[in-house]
BAKE-852470 format. One record per residue: residue in one letter; chain; x, y, z of N, C-alpha, C, CB in turn. Coordinates in pm, 1 decimal. Atoms other than C-alpha are relative to their C-alpha. Glycine has a CB too. Layout:
BAKE-852470
a:A:X:Y:Z:X:Y:Z:X:Y:Z:X:Y:Z
...
END
This chain:
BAKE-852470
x:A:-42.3:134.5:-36.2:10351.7:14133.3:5968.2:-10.4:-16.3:151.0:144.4:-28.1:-48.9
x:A:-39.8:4.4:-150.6:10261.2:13998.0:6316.5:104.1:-124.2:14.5:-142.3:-23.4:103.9
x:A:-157.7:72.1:-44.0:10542.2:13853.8:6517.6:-74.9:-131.3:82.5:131.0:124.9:132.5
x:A:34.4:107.3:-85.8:10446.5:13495.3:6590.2:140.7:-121.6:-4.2:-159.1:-64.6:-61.4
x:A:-58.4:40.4:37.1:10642.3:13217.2:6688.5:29.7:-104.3:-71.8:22.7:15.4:46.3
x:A:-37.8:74.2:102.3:10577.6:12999.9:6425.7:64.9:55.0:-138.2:-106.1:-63.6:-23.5
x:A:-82.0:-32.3:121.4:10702.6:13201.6:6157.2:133.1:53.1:20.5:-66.8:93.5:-80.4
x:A:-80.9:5.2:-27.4:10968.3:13340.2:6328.2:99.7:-120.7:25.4:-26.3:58.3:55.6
x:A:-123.9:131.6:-62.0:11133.0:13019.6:6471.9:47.2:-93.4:-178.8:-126.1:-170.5:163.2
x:A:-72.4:47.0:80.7:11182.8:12952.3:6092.6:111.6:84.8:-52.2:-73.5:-42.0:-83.9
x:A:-170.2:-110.8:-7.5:11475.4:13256.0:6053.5:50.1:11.1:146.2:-24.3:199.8:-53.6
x:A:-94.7:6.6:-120.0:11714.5:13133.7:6349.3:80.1:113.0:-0.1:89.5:-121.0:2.7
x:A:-75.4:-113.9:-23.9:11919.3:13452.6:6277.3:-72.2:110.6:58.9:58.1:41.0:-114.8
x:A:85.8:-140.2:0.4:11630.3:13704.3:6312.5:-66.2:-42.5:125.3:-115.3:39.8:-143.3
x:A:54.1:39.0:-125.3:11495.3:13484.4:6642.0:138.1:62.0:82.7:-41.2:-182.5:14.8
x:A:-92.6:-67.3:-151.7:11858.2:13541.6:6835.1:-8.3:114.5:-8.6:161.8:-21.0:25.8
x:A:-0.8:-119.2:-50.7:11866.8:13880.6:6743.3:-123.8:70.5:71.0:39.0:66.5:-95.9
x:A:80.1:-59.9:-61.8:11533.8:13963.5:6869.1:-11.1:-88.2:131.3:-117.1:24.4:-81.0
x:A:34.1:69.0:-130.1:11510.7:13691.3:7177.2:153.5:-32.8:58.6:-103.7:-149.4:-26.1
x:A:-48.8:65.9:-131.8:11860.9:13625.1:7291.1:69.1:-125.2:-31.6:-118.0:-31.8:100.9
x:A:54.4:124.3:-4.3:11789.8:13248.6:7215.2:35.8:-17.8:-91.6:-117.0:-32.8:20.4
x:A:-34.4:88.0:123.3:11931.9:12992.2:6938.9:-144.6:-73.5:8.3:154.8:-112.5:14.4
x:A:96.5:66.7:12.8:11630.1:12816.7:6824.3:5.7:-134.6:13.7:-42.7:27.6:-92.5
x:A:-50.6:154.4:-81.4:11803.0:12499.7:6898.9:13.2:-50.8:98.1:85.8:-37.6:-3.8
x:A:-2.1:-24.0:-154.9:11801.7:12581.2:7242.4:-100.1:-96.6:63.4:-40.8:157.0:41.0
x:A:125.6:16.7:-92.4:11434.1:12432.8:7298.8:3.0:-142.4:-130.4:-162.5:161.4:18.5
x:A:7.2:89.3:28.2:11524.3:12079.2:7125.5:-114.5:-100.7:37.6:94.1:-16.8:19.1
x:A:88.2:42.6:-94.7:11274.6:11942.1:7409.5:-143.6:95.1:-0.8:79.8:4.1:138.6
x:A:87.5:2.2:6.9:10910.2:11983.2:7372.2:-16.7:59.5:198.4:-40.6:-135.2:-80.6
x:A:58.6:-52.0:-146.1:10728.8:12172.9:7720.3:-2.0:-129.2:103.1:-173.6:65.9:-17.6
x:A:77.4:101.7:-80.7:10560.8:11839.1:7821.2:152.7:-87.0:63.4:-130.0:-111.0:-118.2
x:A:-156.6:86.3:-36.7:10942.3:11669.8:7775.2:82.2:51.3:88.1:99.8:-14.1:-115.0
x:A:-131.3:-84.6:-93.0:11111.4:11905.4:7971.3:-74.4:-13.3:138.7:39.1:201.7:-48.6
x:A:66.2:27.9:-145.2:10845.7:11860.5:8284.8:11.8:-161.0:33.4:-174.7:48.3:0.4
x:A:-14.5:131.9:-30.3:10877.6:11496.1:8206.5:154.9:-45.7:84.4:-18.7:-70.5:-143.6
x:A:-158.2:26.6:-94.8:11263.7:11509.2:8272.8:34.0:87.5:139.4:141.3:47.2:-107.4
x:A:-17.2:-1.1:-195.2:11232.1:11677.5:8636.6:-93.6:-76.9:52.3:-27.4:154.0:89.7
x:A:62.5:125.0:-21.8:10977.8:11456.5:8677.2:110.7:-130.6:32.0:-88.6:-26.2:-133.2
x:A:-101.7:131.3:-7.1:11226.7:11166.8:8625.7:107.6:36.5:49.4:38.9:-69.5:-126.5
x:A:-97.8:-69.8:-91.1:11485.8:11342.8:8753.5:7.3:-12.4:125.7:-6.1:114.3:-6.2
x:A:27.4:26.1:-162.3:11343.0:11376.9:9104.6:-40.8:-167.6:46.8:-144.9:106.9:46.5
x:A:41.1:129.9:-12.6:11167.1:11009.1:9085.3:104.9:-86.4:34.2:-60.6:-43.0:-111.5
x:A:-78.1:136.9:81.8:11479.1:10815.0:8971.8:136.0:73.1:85.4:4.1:-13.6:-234.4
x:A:-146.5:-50.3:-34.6:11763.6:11026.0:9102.7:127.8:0.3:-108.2:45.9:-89.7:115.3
x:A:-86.1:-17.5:92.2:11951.0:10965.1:8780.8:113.5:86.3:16.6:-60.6:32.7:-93.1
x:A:-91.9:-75.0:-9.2:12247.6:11136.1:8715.1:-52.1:72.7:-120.2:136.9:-58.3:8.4
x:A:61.6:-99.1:113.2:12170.3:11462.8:8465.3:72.7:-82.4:-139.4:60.7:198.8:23.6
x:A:-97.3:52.8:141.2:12444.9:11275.7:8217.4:-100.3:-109.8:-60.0:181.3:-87.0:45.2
x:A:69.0:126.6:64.1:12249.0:10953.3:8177.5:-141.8:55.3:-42.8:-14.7:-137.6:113.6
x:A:126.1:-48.0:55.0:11892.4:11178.7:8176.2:49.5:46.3:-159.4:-68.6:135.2:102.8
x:A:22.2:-24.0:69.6:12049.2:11364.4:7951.6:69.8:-99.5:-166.8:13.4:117.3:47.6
x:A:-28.1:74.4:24.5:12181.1:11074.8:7729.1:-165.9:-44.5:-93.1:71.7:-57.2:115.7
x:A:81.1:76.7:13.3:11850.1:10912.8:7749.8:-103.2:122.9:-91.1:-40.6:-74.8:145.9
x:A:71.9:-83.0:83.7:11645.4:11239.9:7615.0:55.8:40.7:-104.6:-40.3:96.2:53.2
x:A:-50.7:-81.6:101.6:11923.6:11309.8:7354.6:63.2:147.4:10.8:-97.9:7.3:-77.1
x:A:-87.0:-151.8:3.6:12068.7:11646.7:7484.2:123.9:-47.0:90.7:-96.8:160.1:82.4
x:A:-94.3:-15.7:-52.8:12357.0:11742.5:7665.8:-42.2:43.4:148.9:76.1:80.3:-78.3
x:A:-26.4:-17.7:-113.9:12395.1:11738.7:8063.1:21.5:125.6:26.8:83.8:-67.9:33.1
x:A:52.8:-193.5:-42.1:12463.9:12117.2:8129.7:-112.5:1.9:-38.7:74.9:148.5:-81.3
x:A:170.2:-84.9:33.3:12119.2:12184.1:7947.9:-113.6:-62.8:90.0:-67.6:-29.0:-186.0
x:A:94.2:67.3:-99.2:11975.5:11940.1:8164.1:-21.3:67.4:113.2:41.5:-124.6:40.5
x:A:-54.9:6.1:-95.9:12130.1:12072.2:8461.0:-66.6:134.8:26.5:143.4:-30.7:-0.7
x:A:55.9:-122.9:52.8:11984.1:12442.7:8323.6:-142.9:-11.1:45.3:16.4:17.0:-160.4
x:A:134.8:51.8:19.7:11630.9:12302.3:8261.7:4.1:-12.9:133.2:-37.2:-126.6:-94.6
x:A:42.7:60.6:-164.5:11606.5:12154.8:8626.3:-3.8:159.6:91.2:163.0:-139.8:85.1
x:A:-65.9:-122.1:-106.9:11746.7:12502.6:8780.4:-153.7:103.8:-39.4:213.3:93.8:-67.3
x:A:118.6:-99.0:32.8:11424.7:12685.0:8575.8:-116.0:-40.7:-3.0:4.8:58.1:-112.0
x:A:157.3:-21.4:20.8:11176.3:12500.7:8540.3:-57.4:-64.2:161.8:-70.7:-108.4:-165.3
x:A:2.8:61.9:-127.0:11186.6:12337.1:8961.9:-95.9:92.7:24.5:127.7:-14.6:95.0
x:A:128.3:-53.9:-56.6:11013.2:12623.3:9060.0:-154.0:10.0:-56.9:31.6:118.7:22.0
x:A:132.3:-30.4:83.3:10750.8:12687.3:8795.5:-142.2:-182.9:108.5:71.2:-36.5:-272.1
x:A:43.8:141.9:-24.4:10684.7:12275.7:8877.8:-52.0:7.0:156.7:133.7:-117.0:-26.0
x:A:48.6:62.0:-154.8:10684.9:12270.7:9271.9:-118.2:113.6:36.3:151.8:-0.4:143.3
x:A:180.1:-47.6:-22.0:10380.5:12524.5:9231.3:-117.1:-49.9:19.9:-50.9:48.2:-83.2
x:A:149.6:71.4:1.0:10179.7:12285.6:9142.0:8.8:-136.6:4.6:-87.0:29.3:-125.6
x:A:-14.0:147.0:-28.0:10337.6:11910.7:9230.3:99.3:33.5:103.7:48.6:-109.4:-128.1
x:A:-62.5:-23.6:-130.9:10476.9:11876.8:9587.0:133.0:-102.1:-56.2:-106.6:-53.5:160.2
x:A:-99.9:119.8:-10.4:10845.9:11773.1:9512.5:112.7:-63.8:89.2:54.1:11.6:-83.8
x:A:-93.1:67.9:-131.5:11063.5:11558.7:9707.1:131.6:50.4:51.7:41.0:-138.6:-32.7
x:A:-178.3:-26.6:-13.5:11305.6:11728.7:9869.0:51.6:29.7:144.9:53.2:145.5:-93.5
x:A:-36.2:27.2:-173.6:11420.9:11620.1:10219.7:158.5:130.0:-8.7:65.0:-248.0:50.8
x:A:-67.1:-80.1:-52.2:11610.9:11947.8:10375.1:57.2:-3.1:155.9:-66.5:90.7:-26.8
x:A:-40.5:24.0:-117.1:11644.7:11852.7:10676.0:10.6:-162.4:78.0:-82.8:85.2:61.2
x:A:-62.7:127.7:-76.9:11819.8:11559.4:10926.3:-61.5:-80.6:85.4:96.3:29.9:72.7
x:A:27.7:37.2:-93.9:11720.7:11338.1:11168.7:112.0:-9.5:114.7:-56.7:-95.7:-34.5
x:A:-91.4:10.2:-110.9:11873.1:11272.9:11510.3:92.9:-109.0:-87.0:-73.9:-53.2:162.5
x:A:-93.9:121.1:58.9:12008.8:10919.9:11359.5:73.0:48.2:-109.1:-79.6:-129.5:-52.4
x:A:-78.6:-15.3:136.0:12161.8:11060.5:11023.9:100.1:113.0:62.7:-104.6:55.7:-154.1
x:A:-97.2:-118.4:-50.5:12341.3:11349.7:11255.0:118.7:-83.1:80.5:-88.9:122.8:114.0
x:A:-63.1:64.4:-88.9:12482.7:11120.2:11511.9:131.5:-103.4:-20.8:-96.5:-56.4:50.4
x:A:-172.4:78.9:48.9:12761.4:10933.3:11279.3:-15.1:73.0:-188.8:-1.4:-278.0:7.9
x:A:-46.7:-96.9:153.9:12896.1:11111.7:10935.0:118.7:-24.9:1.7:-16.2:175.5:-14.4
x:A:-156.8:11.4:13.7:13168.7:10998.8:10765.6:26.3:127.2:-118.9:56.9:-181.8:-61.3
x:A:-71.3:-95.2:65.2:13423.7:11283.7:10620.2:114.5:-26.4:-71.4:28.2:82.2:76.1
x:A:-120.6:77.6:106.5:13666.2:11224.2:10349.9:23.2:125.3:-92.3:-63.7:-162.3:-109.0
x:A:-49.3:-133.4:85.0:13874.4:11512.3:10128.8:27.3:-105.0:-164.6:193.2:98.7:92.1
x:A:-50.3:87.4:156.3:13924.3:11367.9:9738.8:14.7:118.2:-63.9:-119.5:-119.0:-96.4
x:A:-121.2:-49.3:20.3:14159.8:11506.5:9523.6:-28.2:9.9:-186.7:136.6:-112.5:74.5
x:A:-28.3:45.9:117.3:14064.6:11601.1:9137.8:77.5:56.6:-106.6:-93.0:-21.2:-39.1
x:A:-143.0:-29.7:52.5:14350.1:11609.9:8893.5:-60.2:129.6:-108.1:92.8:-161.6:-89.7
x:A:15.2:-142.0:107.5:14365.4:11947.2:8690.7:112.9:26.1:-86.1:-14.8:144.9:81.2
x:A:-121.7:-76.9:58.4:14571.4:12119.2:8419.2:106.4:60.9:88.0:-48.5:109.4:-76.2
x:A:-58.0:-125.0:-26.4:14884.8:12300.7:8496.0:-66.2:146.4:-8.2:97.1:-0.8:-78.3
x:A:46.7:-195.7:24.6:14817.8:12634.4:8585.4:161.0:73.1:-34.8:-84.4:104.2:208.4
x:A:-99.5:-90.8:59.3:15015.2:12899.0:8443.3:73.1:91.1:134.3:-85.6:105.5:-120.4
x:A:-15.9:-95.0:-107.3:15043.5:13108.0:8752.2:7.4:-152.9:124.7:-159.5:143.7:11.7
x:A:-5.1:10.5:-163.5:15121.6:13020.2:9151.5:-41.3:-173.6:-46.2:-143.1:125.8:125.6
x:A:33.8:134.5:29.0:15169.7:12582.8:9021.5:40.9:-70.2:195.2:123.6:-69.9:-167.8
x:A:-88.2:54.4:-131.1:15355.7:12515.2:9392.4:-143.9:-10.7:80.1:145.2:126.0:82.3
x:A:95.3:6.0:-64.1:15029.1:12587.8:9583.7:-150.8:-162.7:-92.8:-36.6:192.4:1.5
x:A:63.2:77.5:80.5:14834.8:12346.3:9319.4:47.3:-130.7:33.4:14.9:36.5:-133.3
x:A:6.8:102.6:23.3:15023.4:12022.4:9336.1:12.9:-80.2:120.2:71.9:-17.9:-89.2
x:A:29.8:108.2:-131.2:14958.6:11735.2:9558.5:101.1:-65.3:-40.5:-147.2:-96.4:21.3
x:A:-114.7:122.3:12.1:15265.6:11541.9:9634.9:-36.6:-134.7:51.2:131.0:34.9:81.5
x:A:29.0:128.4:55.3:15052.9:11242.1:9669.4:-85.1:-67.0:-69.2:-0.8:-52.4:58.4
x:A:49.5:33.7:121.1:14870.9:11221.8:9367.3:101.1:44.3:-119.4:-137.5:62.9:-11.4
x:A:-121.7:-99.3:66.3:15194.9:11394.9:9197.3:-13.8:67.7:-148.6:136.5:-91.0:-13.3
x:A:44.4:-91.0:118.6:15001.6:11623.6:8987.6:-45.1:81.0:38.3:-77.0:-33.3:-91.0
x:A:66.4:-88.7:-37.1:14802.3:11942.2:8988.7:-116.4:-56.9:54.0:-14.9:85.4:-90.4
x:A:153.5:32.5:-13.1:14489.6:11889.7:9185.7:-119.4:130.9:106.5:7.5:-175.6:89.5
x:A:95.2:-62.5:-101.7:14170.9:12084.0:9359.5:-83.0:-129.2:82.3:-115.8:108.9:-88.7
x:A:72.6:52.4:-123.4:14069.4:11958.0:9693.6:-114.0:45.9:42.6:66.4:9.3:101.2
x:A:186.9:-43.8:-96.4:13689.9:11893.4:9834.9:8.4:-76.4:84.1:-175.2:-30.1:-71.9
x:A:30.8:64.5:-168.5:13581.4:11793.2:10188.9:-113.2:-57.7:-93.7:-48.2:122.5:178.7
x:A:79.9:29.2:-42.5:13291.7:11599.5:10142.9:-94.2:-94.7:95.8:-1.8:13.4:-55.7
x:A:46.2:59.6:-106.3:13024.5:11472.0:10418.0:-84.8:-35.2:-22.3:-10.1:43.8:92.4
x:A:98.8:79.4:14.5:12776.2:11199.4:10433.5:-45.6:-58.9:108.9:24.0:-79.7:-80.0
x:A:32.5:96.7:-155.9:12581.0:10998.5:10654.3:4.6:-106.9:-65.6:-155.0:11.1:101.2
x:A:-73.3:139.3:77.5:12657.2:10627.9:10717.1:-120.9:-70.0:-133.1:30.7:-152.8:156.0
x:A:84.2:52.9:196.4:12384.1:10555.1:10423.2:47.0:28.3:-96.6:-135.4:55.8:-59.9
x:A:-18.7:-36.5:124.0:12561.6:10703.9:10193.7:-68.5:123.1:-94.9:-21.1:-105.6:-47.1
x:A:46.9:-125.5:31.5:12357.1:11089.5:10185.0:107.5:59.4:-12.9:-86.3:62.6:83.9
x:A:-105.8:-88.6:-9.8:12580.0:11332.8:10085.4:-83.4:129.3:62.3:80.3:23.6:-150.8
x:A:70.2:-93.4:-38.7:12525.1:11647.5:10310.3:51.2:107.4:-22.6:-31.2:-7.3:105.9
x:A:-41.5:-119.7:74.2:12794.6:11866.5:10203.7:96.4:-4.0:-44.3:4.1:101.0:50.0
x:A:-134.4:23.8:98.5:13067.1:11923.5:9956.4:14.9:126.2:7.3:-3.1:-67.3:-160.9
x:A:-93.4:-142.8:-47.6:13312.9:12194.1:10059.2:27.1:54.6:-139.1:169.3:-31.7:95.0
x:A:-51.2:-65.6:139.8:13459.5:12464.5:9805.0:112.8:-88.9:-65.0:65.4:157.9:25.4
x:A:-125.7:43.3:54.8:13726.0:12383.5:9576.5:108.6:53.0:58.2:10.6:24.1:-128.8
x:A:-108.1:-26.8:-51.5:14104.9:12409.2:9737.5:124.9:-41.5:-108.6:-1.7:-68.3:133.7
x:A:-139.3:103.6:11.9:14448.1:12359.4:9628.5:47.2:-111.3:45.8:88.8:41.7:30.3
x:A:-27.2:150.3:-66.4:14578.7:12019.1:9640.7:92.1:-5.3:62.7:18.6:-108.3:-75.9
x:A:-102.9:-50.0:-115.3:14874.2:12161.6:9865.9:-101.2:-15.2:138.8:62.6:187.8:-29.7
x:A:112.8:-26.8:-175.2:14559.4:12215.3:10140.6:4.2:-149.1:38.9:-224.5:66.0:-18.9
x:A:15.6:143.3:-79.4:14631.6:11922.3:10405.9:-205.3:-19.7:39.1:125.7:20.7:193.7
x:A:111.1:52.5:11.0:14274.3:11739.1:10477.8:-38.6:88.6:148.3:-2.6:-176.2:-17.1
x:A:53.3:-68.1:-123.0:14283.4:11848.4:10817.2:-33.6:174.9:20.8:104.9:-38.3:99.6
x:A:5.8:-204.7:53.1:14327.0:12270.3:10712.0:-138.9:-34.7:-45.4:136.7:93.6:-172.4
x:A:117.8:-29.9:57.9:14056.6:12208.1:10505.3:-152.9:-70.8:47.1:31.3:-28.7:-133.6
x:A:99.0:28.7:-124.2:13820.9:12054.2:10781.1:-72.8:124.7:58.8:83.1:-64.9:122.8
x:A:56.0:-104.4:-70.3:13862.3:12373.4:10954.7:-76.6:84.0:-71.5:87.5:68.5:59.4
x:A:37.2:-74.1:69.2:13746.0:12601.7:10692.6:-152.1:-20.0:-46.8:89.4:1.6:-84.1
x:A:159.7:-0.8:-6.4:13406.4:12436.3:10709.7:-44.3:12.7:112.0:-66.7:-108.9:-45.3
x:A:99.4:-8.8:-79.6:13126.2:12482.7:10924.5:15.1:-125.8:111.1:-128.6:1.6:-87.1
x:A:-17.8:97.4:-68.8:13190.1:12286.2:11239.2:-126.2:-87.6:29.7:60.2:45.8:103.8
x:A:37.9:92.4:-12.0:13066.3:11961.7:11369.2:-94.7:-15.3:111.0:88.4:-61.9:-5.6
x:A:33.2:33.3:-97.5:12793.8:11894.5:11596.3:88.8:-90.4:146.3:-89.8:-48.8:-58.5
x:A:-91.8:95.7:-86.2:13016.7:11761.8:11946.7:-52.1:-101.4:10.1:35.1:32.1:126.7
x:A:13.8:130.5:-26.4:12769.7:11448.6:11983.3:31.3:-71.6:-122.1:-128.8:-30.4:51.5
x:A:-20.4:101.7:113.8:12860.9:11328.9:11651.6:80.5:-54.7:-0.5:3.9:25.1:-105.6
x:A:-75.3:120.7:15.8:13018.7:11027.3:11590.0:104.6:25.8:-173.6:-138.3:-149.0:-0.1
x:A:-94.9:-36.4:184.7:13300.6:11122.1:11251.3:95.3:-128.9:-13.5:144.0:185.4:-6.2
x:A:-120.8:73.6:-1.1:13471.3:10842.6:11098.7:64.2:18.5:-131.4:-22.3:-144.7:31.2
x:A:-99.2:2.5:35.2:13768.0:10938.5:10914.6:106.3:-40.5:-62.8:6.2:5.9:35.9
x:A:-121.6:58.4:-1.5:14080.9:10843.8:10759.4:124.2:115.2:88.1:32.8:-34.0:-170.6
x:A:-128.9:-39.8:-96.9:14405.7:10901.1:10890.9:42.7:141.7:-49.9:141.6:-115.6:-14.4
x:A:-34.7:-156.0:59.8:14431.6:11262.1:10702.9:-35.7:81.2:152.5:-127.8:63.2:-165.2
x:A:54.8:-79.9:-126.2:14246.5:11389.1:11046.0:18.8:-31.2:77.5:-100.2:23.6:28.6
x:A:-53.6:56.1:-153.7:14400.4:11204.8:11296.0:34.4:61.6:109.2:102.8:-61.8:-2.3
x:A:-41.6:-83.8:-124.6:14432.7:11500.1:11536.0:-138.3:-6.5:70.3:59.4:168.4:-33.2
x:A:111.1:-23.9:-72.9:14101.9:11531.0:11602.2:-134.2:-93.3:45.5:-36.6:91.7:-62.3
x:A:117.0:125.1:-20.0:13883.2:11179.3:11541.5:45.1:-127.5:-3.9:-108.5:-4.8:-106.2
x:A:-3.9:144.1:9.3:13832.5:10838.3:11591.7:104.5:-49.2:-73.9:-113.7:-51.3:-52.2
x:A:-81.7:68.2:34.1:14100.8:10652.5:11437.8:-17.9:-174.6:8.8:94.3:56.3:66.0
x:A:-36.4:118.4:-20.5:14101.6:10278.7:11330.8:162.1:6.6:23.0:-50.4:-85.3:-113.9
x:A:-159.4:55.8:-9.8:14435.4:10064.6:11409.1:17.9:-48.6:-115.1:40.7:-113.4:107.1
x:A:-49.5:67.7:167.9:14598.7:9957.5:11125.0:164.6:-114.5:29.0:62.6:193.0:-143.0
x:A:-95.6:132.7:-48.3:14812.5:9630.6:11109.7:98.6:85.0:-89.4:-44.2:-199.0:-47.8
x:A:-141.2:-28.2:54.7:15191.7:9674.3:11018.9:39.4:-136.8:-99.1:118.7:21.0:141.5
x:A:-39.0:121.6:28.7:15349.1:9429.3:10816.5:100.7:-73.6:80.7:37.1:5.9:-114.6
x:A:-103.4:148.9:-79.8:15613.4:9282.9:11097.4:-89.6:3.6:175.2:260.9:60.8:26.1
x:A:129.3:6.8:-124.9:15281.8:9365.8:11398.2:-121.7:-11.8:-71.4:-19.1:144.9:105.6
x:A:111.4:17.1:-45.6:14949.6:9218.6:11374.4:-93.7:57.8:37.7:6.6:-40.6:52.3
x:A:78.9:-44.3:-76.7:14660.6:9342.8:11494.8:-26.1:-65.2:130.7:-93.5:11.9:-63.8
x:A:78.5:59.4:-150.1:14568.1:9254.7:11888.3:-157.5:-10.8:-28.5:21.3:122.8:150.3
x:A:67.0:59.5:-11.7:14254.5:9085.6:11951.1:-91.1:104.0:35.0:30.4:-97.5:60.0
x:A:77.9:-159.5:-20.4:14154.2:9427.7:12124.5:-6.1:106.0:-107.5:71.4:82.8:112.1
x:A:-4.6:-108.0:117.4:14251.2:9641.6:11849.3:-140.7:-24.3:-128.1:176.0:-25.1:-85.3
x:A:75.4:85.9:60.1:14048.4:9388.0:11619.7:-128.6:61.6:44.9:27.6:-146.8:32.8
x:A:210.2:-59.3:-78.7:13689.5:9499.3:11815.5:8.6:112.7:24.5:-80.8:-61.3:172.5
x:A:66.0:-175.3:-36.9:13785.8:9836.1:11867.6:-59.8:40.0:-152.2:158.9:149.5:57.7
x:A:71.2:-123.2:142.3:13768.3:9877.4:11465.3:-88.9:-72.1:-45.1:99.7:54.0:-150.1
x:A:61.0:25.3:60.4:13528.0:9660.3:11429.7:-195.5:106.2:92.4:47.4:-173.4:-17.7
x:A:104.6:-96.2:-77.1:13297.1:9878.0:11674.3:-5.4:111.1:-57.1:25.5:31.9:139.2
x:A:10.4:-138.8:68.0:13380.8:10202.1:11507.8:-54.1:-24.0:-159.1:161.5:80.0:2.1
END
């Protein structure tokens, strides 16, 4: 008996034990699976809606892209801007967001954010003012103030321009912010509308 895989891929038990591999695994045809990094890179999609639109599930998408990128950029140049310009360096806004998690069983005090008043893991992430994202920090405890977890990344070019909320107020730009029984001044008014 030779071992091909058309007769094999009809005993799914006798394929994992010799490959590994559920035969369900490869739902997607060769040509379909180059088509979706294809569209992938084109469209920017999100892997959920690709994978939506081809019928699988998002991790497998997410899989597929991670194996078959290289095979692909062998032989189609794909788009993938690595590097900045002066203008996209020169203003970056930074912002920490906060997403809610299970109780943990262990060490919950370091976990909860007392102002989302639940468990959460904290990310830095940084963009330019278009709206690039350039980097998204590790995951933290939602105990980690915004500004701690500033430091723990890779610092900032000094000519850059960072705009902020008030979590980092030690170290950047700052708008004014009206009170409810003060106003904003007329100066205050153009400073934030300059920043």
């Amino acid at each position: 008996m030779s071992l091909m895989f058309v007769r094999i891929k009809r005993r799914p038990i006798c394929f994992e034990r010799l490959f590994g591999v559920k035969v369900e695994a490869f739902k997607l045809a060769l040509e379909d699976q180059f088509f979706m990094v294809l569209l992938y890179y084109r469209s920017y999609s999100t892997q959920f809606f690709i994978g939506q639109f081809l019928g699988i599930d998002d991790s497998r998408v997410c899989r597929l892209i991670r194996q078959l990128e290289p095979l692909l950029a062998q032989v189609v140049p794909l788009p993938k801007k690595r590097t900045l310009s002066l203008q996209e360096v020169e203003s970056l806004i930074v912002d920490a967001t906060e997403q809610p998690i299970e109780r943990p069983k262990r060490n919950q005090k370091s976990y909860y954010s007392g102002k989302k008043k639940c468990h959460t893991l904290k990310t830095e992430i940084r963009t330019t003012a278009e709206g690039r994202i350039l980097r998204v920090s590790s995951a933290y405890p939602g105990s980690v103030h915004d500004f701690a977890l500033s430091k723990t990344e890779p610092p900032l070019h000094p000519n850059t321009r960072v705009f902020v909320d008030a979590g980092y107020q030690i170290r950047f730009e700052l708008p004014y912010k009206a009170r409810p029984n003060r106003p904003l001044e007329r100066k205050e008014k153009e400073y934030n509308r300059a920043l």
